[in-house]
C-alpha positions as CSV (number, residue, x, y, z in Angstrom):
1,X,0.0,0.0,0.0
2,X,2.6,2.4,1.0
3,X,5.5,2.7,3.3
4,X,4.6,3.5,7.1
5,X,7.8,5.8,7.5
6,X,7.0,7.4,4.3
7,X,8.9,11.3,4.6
8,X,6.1,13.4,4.7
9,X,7.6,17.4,5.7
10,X,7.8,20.9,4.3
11,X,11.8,20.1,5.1
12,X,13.0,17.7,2.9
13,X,16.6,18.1,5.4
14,X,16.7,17.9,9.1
15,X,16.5,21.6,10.5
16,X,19.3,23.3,9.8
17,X,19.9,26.9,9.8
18,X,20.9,27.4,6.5
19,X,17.7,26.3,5.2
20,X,14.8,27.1,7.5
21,X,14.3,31.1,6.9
22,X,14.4,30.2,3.1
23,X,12.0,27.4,3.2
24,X,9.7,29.0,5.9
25,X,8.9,31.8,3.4
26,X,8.5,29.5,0.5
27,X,5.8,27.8,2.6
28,X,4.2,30.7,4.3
29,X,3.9,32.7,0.7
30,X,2.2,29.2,-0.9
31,X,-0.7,27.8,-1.8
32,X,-3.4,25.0,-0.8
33,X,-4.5,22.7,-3.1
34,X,-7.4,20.1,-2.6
35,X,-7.8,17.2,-4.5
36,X,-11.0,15.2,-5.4
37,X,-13.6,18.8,-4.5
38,X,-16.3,17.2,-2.8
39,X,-19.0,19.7,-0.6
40,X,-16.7,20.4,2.2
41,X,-13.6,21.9,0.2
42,X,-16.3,23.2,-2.7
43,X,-17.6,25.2,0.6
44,X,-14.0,25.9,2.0
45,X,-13.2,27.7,-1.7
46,X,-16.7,29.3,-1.5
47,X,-15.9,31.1,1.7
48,X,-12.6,32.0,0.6
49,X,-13.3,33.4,-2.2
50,X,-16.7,35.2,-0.2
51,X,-13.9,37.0,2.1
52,X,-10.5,37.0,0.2
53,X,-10.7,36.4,-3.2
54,X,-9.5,33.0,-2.8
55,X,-5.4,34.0,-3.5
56,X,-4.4,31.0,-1.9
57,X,-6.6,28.0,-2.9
58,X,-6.5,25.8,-5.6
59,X,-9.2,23.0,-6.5
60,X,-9.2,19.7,-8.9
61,X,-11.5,17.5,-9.4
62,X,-11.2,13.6,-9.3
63,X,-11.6,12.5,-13.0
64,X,-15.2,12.8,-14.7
65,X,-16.4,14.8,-11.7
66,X,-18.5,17.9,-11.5
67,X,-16.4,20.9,-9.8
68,X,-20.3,21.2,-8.0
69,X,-21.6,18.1,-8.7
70,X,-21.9,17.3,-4.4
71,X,-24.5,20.4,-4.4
72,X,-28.0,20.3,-5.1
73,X,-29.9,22.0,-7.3
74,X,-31.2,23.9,-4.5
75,X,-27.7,24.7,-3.0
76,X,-26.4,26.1,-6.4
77,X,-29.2,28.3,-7.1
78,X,-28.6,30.3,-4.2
79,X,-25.2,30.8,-4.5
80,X,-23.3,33.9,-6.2
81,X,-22.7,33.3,-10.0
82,X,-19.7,35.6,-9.2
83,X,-18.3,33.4,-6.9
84,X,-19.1,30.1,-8.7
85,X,-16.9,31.6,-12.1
86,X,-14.3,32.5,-9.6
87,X,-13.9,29.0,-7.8
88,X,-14.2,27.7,-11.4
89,X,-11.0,29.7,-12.4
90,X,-9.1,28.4,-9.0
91,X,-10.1,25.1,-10.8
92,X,-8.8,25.9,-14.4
93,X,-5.4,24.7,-14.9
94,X,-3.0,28.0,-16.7
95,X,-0.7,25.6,-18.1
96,X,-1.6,25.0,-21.7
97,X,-4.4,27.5,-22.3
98,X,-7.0,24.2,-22.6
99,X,-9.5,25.3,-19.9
100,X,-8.7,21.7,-18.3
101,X,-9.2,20.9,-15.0
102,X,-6.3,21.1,-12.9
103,X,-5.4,17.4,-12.0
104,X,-3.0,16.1,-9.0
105,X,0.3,16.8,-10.6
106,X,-1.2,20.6,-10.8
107,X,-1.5,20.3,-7.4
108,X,2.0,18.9,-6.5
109,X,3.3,21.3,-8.9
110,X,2.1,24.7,-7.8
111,X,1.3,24.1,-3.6
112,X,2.8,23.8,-0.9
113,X,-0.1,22.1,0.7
114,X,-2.4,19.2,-0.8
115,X,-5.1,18.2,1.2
116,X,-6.6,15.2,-0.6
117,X,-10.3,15.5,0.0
118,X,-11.3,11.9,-0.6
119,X,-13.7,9.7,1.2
120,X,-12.4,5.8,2.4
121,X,-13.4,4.4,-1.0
122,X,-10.7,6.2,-2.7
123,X,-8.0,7.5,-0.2
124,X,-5.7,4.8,-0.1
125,X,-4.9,4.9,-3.7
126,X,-4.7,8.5,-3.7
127,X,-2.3,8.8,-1.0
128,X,-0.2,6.4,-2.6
129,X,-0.4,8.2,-6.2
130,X,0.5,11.5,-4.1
131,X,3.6,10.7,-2.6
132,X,4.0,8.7,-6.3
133,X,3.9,11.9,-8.2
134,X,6.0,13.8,-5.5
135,X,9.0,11.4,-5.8
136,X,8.5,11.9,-9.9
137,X,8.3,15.6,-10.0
138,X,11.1,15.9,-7.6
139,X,8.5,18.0,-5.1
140,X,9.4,15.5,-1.9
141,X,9.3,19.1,0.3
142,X,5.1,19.5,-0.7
143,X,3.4,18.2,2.5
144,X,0.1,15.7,1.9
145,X,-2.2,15.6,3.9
146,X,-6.1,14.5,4.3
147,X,-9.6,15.0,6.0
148,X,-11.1,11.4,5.6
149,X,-13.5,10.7,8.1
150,X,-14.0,7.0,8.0
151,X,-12.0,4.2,9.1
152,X,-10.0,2.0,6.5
153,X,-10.1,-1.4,5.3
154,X,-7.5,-3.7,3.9
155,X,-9.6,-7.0,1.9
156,X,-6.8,-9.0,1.4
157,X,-5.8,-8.9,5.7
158,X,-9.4,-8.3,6.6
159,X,-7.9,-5.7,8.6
160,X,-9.6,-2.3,9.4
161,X,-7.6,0.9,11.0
162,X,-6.9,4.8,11.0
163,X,-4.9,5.6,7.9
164,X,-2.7,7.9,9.8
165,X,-1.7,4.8,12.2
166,X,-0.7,3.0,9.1
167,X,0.9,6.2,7.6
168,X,2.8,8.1,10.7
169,X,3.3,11.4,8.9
170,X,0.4,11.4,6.8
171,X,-1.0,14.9,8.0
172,X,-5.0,15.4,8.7
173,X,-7.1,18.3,8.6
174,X,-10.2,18.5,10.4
175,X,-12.9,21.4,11.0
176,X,-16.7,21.6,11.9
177,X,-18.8,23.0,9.3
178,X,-22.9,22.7,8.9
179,X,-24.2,21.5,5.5
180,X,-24.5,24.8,3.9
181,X,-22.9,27.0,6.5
182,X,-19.2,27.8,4.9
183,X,-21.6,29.8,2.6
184,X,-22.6,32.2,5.2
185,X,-20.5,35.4,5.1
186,X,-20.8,36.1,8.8
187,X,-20.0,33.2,10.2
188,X,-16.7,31.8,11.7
189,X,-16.0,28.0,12.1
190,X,-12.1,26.4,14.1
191,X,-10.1,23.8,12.7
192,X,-7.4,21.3,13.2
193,X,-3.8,20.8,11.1
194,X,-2.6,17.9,12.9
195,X,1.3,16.7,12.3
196,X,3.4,14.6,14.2
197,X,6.3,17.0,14.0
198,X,5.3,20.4,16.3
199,X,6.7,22.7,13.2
200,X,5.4,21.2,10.5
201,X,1.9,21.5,12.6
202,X,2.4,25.2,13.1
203,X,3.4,26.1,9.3
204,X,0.1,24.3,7.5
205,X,-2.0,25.5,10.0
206,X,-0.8,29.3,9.1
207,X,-1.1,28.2,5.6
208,X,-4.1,26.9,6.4
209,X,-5.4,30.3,8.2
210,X,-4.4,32.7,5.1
211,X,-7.1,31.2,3.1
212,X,-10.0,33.1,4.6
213,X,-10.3,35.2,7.7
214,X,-13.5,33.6,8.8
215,X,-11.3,30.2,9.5
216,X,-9.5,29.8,12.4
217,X,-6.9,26.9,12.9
218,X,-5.2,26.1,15.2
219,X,-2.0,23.4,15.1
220,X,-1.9,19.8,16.7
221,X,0.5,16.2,16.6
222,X,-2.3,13.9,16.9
223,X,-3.0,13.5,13.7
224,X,-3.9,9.5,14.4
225,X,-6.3,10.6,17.1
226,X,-8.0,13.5,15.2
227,X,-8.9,11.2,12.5
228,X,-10.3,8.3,14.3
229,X,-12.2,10.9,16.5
230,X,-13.4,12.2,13.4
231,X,-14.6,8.8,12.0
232,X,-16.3,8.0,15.6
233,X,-17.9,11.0,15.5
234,X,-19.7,10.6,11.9
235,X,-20.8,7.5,13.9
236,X,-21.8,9.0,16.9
237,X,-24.4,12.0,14.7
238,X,-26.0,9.3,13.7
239,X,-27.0,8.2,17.2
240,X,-27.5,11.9,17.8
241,X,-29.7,12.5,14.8
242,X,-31.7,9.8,16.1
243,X,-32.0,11.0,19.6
244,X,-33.1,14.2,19.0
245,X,-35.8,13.0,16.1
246,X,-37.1,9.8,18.5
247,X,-36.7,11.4,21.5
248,X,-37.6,15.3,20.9
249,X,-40.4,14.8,23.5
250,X,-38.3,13.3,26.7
251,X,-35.9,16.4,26.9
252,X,-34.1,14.8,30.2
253,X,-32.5,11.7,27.9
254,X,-31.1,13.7,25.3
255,X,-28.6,15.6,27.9
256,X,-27.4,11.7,28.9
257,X,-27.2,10.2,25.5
258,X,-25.5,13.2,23.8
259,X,-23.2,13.7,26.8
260,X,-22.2,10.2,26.8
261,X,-22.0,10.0,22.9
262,X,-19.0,13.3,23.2
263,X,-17.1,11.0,26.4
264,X,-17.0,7.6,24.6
265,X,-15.8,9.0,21.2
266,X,-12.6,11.0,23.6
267,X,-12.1,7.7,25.4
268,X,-11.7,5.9,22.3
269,X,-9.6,8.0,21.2
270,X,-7.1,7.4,24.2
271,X,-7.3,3.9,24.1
272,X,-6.2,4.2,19.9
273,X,-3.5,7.2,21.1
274,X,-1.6,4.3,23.4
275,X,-1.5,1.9,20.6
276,X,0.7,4.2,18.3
277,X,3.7,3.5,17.2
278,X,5.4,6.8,17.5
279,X,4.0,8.1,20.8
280,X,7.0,8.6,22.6
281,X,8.7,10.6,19.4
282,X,5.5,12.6,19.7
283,X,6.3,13.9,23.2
284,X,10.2,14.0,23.5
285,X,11.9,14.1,20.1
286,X,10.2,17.5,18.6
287,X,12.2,20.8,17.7
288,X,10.1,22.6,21.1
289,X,7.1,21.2,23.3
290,X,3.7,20.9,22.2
291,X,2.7,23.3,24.8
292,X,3.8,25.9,22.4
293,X,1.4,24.8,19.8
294,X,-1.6,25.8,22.9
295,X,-1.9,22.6,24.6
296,X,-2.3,23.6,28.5
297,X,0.7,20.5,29.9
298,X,2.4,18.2,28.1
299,X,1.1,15.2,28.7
300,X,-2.3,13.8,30.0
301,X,-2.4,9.9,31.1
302,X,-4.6,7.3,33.3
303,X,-3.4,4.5,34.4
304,X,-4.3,1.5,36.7
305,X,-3.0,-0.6,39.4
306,X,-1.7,-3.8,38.6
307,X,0.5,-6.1,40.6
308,X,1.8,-2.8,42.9
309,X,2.8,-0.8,39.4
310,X,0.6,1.8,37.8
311,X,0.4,1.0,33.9
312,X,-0.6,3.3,31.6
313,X,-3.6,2.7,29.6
314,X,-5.2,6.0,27.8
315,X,-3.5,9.4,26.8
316,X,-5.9,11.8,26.6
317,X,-3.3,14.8,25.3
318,X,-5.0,15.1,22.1
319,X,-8.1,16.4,23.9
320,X,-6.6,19.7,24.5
321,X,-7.5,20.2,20.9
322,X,-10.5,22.8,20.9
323,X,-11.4,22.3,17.6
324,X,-11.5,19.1,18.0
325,X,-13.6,18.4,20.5
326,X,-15.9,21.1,19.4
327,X,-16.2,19.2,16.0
328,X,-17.8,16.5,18.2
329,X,-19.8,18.8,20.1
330,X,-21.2,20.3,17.3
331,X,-22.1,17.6,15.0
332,X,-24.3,16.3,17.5
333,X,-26.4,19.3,17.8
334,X,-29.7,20.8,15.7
335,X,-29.3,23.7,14.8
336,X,-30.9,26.7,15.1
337,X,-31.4,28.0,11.5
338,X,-29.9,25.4,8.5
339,X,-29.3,21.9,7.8
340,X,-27.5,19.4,10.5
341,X,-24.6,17.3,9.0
342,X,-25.7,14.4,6.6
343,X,-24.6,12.0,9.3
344,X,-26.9,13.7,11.9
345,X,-29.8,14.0,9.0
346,X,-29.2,9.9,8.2
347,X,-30.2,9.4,12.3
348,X,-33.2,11.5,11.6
349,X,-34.1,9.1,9.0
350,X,-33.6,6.1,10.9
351,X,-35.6,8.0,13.8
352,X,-38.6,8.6,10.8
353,X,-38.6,5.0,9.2
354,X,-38.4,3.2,13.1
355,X,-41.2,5.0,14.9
356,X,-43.2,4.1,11.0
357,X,-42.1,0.7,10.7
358,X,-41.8,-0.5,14.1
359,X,-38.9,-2.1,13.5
360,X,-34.8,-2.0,13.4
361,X,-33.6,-1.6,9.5
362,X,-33.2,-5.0,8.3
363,X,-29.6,-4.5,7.2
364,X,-27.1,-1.3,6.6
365,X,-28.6,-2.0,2.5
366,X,-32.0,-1.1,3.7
367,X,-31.1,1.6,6.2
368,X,-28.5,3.2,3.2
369,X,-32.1,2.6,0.9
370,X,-33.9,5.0,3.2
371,X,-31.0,7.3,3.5
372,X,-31.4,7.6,-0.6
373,X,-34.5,7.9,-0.8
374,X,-34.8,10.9,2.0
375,X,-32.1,13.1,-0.4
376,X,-28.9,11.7,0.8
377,X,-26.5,10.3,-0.8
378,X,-24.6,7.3,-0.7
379,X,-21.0,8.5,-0.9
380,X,-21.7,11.0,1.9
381,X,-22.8,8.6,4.6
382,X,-19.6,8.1,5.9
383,X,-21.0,7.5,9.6
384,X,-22.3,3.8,7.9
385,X,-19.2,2.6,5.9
386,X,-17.4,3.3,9.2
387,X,-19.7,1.1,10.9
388,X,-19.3,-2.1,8.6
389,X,-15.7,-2.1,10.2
390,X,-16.8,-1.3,13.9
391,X,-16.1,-4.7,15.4
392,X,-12.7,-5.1,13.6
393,X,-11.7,-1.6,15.1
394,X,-12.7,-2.6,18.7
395,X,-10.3,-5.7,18.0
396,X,-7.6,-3.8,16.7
397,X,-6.9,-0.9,19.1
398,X,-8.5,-2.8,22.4
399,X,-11.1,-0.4,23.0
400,X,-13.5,-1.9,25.6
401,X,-16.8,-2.5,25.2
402,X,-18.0,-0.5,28.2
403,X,-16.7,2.8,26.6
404,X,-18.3,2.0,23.4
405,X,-21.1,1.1,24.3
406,X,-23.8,3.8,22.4
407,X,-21.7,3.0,19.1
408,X,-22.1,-0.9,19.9
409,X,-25.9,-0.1,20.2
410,X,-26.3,1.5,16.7
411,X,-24.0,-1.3,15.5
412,X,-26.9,-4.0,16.6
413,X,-29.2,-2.2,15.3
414,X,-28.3,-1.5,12.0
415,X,-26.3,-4.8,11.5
416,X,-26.9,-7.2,14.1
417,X,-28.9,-10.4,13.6
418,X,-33.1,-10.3,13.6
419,X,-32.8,-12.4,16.5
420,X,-32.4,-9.8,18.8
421,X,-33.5,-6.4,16.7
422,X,-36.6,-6.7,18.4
423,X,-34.8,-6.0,21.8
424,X,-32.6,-3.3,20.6
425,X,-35.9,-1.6,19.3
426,X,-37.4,-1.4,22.4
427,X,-34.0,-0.1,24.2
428,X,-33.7,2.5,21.5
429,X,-37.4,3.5,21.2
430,X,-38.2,3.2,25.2
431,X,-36.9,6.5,27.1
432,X,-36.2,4.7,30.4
433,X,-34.8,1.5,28.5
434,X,-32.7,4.2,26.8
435,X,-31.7,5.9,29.9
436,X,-31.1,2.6,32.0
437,X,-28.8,1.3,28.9
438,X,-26.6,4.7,28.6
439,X,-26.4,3.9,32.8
440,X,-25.8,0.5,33.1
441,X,-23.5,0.2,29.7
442,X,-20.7,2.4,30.5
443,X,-19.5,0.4,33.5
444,X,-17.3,-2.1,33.6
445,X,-16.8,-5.9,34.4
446,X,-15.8,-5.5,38.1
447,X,-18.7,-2.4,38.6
448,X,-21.3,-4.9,37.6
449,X,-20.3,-7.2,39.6
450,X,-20.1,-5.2,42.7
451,X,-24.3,-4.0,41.3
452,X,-25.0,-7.1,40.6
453,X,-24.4,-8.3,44.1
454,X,-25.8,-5.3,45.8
455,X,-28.9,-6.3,43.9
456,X,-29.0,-10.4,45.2
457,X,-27.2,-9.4,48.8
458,X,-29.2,-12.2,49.8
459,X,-27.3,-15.2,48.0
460,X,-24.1,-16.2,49.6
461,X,-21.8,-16.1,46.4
462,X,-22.9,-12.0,46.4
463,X,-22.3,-11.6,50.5
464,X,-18.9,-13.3,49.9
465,X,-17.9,-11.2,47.0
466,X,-18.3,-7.7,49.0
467,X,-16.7,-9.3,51.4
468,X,-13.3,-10.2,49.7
469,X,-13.6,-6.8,48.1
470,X,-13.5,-4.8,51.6
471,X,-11.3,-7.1,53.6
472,X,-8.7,-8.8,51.9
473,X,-6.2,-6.1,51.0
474,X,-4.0,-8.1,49.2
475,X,-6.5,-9.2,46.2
476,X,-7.4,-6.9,43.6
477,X,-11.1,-6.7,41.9
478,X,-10.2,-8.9,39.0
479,X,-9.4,-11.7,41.0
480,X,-12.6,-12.1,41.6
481,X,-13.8,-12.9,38.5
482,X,-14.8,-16.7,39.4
483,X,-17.2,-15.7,41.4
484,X,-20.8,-16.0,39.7
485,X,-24.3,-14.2,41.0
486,X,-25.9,-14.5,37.9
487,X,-26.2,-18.8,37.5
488,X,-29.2,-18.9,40.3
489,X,-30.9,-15.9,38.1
490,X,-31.3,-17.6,35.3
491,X,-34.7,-18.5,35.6
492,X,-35.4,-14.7,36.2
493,X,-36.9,-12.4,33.3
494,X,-34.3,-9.9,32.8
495,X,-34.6,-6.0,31.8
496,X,-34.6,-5.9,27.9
497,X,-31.7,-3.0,28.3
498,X,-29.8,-6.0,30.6
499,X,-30.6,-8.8,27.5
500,X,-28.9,-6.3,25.1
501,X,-26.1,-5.5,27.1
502,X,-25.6,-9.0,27.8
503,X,-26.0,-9.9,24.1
504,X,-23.4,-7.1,23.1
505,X,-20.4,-8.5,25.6
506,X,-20.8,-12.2,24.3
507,X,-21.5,-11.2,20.3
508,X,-20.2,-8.5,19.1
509,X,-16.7,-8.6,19.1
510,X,-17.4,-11.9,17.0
511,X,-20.2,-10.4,15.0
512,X,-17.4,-10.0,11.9
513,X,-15.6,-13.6,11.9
């Protein structure tokens, strides 16, 4: 696919000073280019070209594309034929006079930047025809980066990750925007330029920032956990869409659910941060500390106790990221005036065709079906394609379940077996099934154990658990695990939200094999 160690840097030398004022002016004085113009950088050039002109930008389309073909009709009627001929002409390659698109090599050629805008179904092979062309054109100093927002999947391993894991220095962009809002004049919207090396991160995001004054962004090295937060989150606004259609009338759930939908898509996040390859180069081996880039300390870690030692098991750094985290926050809200983002809109959907049908989609075919048919379209639903690969990711980066649990949910309902659809329809549907899942999910094995013997204090297997647990000093929680409350309970109906929980530990991580 593409070497992991690939050079990806505005230097192509280690820093030295007879190099860096030059280059840092080549850089500074260059431009973007974005590859494959779908809505969001079609909306990016809009705005720049709404405030600026659009000096800096430069757009080609993939091959046999529309340069507006991700608008609708609607969307392009409104918009300024003044500003459509301009972003046409930021388009239009000068080279030979042919009114041609510009292509890649344009790109490569004439930036200094090149975001490459592409979804999951086409990324990989454009990141490996970038770095192609580079070495070609002799252009190794032009940094490539991308703004996917899906995870990735190779067919041959039947292996699914974060491309940035797989490519270290593969940069990522990331900013919030509404469906439609880039358009507004008045408006103002933050962004990430994530980079594993601190300067590298502070030049593109300047770069970056020059394009219009209404864009504000701000540098970052976790480029591997800004993507997958972005592909979680795409996820997550589903859920959110969904909660706020279903459940617009029981205003005490939504503050749970969409609470709980921001913290589980952070703690993923930490879990994937520990499993990177690079992580210590990322905190000690760059040209000043990353507090100079605006995070508030160095370093943010939680560990356990095992055996007398504390092990560390999440890094939560990258949530220092403002922009970041906002992106989450603000995909999973309705706005006030405009259109939430087509992930958010494809939860409304499910919301609509649930409460008609009575029933869990059938499949992620069906469910994609009435995403269609509602106005959306296929290649924009990147929320779903993440999902095929959701158990394969849990796998790979040992997330547990208990701080996945709301993306597990949707995962069983869109593509778990009929067999037990019915249940997750009435946990999903039911606003105290809802809110005793979002409760009861999120804690872990030893927790329930501890609840679940609270709750049956009367058999002697739960008295001697709590037991153990306060007075023997020398055995931790886990080694307790033996101990079973639930065998006698059998014959006991349990809660439907306790059933899908139940289901969820013992299935899903198998739901892919």
């Amino acid at each position: 696919m593409f070497e992991k160690n690939s050079t990806n840097s505005f230097f192509t030398e280690s820093y030295s000073s007879e190099h860096i004022s030059k280059r840092i002016k080549e850089v500074l004085n260059g431009k973007v280019g974005f590859y494959s113009v779908g809505l969001y950088p079609a909306s990016l050039a809009y705005n720049c070209v709404l405030q600026n002109q659009g000096l800096n930008i430069l757009l080609a389309p993939r091959e046999g594309r529309e340069l507006f073909g991700a608008f609708s009709e609607v969307d392009l009627s409104e918009m300024d034929n003044g500003i459509k001929t301009k972003i046409e002409s930021m388009a239009i390659s000068n080279v030979d006079n042919s009114g041609r698109y510009n292509t890649l090599e344009d790109l490569i050629i004439n930036c200094e930047l090149v975001v490459l805008s592409s979804n999951s179904k086409h990324i990989i092979n454009d990141v490996s025809l970038a770095f192609k062309l580079r070495k070609k054109l002799n252009r190794d100093n032009v940094l490539i980066a991308c703004l996917v927002g899906s995870f990735c999947h190779d067919e041959k391993k039947n292996e699914s990750f974060v491309l940035c894991e797989k490519l270290n220095n593969l940069a990522f962009f990331s900013g919030f925007h509404r469906h439609g809002a880039l358009r507004n004049p008045l408006d103002s919207f933050t962004a990430n330029f994530c980079h594993p090396d601190a300067m590298n991160a502070i030049l593109g995001a300047k770069l970056l920032n020059k394009i219009s004054p209404n864009i504000q962004v701000s540098a970052g090295v976790h480029n591997v956990e800004g993507q997958y937060i972005k592909a979680a989150k795409n996820i997550s606004s589903i859920l959110a869409g969904f909660g706020h259609a279903f459940h617009k009338n029981n205003p005490g759930l939504l503050p749970t659910l969409l609470t709980l939908l921001l913290d589980q898509c952070l703690d993923q996040a930490a879990y994937v941060s520990m499993r990177r390859a690079d992580r210590e180069k990322l905190y000690k081996k760059q040209p000043f500390p990353i507090t100079e880039l605006g995070y508030s300390v160095q370093r943010i870690e939680a560990s356990f106790l095992k055996d007398g030692d504390f092990v560390q098991v999440r890094d939560h750094t990258f949530s220092q990221l403002t922009a970041m985290v906002a992106d989450v926050r603000g995909s999973m809200m309705l706005p006030v005036s405009g259109k939430p983002t087509r992930n958010f809109q494809a939860g409304i959907v499910l919301a609509e065709r649930m409460n008609e049908l009575k029933r869990c989609p059938k499949c992620a075919d069906e469910f994609i079906e009435w995403c269609e048919k509602s106005g959306l379209k296929r290649g924009a639903l990147e929320g779903i394609n993440s999902l095929n690969y959701w158990p394969h990711i849990l796998r790979k980066y040992s997330i547990p379940l208990s701080n996945s649990s709301m993306i597990n949910l949707l995962y069983m309902c869109i593509m778990g077996p009929v067999g037990i659809k019915k249940d997750i329809y009435t946990v999903m549907t039911n606003s105290r099934e809802l809110a005793n899942y979002c409760q009861e999910s999120i804690k872990s094995f030893q927790s329930m154990k501890i609840s679940d013997s609270l709750d049956n204090f009367h058999l002697k297997t739960s008295i001697d658990f709590i037991t153990k647990s306060l007075t023997e000093e020398n055995r931790l929680f886990f080694e307790f695990n033996m101990i079973d409350t639930h065998d006698p309970f059998e014959s006991l109906e349990k809660a439907t939200y306790r059933k899908v929980i139940d289901y969820i530990e013992t299935n899903l991580i198998e739901s892919d094999s």
